[in-house]
C-alpha positions in Angstrom: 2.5 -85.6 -62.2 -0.3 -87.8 -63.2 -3.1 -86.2 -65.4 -2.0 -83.3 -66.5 -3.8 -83.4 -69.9 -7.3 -83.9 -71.2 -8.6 -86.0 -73.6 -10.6 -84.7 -76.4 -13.6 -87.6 -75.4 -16.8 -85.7 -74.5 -17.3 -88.0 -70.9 -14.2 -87.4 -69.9 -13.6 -84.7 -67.4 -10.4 -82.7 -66.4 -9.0 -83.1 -63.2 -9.5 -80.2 -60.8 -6.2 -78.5 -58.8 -7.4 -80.0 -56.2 -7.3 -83.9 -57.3 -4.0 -82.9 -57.9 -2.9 -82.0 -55.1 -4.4 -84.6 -53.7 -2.7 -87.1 -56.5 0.9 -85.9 -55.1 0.0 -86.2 -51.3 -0.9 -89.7 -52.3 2.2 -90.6 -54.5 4.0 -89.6 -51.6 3.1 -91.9 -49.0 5.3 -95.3 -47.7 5.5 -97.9 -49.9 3.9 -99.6 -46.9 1.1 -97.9 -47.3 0.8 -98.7 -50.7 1.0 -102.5 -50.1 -1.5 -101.9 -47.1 -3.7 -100.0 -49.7 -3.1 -102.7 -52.6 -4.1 -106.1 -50.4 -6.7 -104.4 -48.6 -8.2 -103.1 -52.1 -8.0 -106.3 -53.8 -9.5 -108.3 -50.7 -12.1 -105.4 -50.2 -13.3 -106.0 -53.9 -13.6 -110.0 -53.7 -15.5 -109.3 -49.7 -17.7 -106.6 -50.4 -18.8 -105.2 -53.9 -19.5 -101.2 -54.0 -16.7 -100.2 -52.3 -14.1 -97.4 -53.5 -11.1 -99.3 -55.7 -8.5 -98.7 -52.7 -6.1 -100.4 -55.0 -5.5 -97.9 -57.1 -3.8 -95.5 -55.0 -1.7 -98.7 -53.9 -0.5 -99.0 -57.6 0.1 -95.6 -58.0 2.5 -95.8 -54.2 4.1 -99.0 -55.6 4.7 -98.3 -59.3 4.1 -95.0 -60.6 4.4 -95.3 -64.3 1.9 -98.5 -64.4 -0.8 -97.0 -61.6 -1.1 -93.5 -63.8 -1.7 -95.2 -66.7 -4.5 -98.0 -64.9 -5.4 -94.5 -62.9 -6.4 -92.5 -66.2 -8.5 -95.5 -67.7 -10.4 -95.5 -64.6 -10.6 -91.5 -64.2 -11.9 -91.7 -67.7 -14.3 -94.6 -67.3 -16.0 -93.6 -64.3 -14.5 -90.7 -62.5 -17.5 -90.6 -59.9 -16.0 -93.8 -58.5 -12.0 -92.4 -59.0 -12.6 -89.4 -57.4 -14.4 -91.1 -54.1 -11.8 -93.0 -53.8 -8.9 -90.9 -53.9 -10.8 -88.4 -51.2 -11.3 -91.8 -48.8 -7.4 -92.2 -49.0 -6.3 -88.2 -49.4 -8.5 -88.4 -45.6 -7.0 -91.2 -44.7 -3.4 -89.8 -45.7 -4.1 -86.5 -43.7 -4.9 -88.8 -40.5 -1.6 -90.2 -40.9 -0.3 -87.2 -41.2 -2.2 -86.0 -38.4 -1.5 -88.4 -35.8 2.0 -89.1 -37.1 3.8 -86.3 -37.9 7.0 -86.4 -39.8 10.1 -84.8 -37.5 
């Protein structure tokens, strides 16, 4: 499970039970998904600036190891900005869920 531990840096903050939770619902998706989630981020950050890094949750679908570590960085960096992002796709997860559910 990605961030489990915290740094001993000041700014960086430790990740509620709840990010989580909502890290493992999102590791869990389609690999689909995570391409959908990859190209869409990338394209959304050349089109629009200001909008949530979608492609991290796409790297973290697609290749675990190499998302958590780009995931932490980011978490660290500006966690404002990681933690908007991973409610936007932990919503967009539960709509999936929601309209699609597995039988």
């Amino acid at each position: 499970m990605p961030f489990t531990h915290t740094e001993s840096n000041e700014t960086s903050q430790p990740v509620s039970a709840m990010d989580r939770e909502i890290l493992e619902t999102i590791t869990e998706l389609p690999r689909d998904v995570g391409w959908f989630l990859l190209v869409g981020g990338l394209l959304s950050e050349l089109v629009t600036l200001g909008v949530p890094p979608f492609w991290i949750p796409g790297m973290l679908i697609l290749w675990p190891r190499t998302g958590t570590r780009v995931a932490k960085f980011l978490h660290r960096r500006s966690p404002k900005i990681f933690n908007q992002c991973l409610h936007m796709v932990h919503r967009y997860a539960m709509d999936l869920e929601r309209r699609y559910p597995q039988k």
